[in-house]
C-alpha positions as CSV (number, residue, x, y, z in Angstrom):
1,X,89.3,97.6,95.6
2,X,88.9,96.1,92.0
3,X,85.4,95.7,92.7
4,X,85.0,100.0,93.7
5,X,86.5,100.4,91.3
6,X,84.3,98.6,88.5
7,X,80.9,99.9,89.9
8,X,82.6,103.7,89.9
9,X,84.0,103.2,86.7
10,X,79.6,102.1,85.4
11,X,78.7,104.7,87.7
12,X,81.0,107.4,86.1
13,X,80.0,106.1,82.9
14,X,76.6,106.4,83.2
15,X,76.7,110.0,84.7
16,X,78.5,111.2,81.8
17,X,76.1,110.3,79.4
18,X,73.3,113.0,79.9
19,X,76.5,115.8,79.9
20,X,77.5,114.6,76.7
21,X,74.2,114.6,74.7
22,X,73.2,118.4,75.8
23,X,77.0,119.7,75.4
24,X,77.9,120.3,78.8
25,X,81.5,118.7,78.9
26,X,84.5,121.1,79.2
27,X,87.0,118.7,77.6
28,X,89.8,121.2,78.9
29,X,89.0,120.2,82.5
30,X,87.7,116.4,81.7
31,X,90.7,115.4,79.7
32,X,93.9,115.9,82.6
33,X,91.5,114.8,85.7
34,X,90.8,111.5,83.6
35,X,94.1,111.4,83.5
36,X,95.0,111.9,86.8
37,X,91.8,109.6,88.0
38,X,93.3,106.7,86.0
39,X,96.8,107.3,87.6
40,X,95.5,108.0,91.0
41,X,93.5,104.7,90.6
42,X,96.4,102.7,90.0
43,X,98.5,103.9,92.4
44,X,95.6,103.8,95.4
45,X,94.9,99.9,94.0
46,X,98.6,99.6,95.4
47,X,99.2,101.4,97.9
48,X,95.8,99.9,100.0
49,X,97.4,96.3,99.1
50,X,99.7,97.3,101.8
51,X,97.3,99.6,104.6
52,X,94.9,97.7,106.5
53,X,91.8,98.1,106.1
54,X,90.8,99.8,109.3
55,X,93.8,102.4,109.2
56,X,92.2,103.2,105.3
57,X,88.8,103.8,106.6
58,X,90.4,106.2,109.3
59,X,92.7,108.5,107.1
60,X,89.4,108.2,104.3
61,X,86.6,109.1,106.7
62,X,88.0,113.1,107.5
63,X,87.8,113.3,103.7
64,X,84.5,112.0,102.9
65,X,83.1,114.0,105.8
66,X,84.7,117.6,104.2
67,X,83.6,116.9,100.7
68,X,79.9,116.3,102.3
69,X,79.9,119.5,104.1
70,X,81.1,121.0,100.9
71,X,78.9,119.4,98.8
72,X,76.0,120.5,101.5
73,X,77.0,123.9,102.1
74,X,78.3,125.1,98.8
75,X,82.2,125.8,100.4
């Protein structure tokens, strides 16, 4: 997991850059789900220290398949 989590975290980075230089961030949004990312990320480093990694891929896969559709489909 410390490895996902350093390429997101470059990833991440990266993608912000083009919304700061033209403006685009709405800090009142940004601010708490940073927040909540960094918090989330520490507590999902621990709690998959203890989940195998097949039962993680299971309870994950449902999720990544709904954002998709939503991120396809507009929902």
């Amino acid at each position: 997991t410390a490895t996902s989590h350093y390429i997101t975290a470059i990833n991440t980075f990266f993608t912000l850059i083009p919304f700061l230089v033209h403006g685009d961030v709405v800090y009142r949004a940004a601010i708490p789900l940073s927040a909540g990312a960094l918090a989330g990320a520490q507590v999902g480093a621990r709690f998959s220290a203890n989940i195998p990694g097949q039962t993680l891929l299971r309870l994950l896969t449902p999720v990544f398949v709904i954002m998709g559709f939503k991120i396809l489909f507009g929902g």
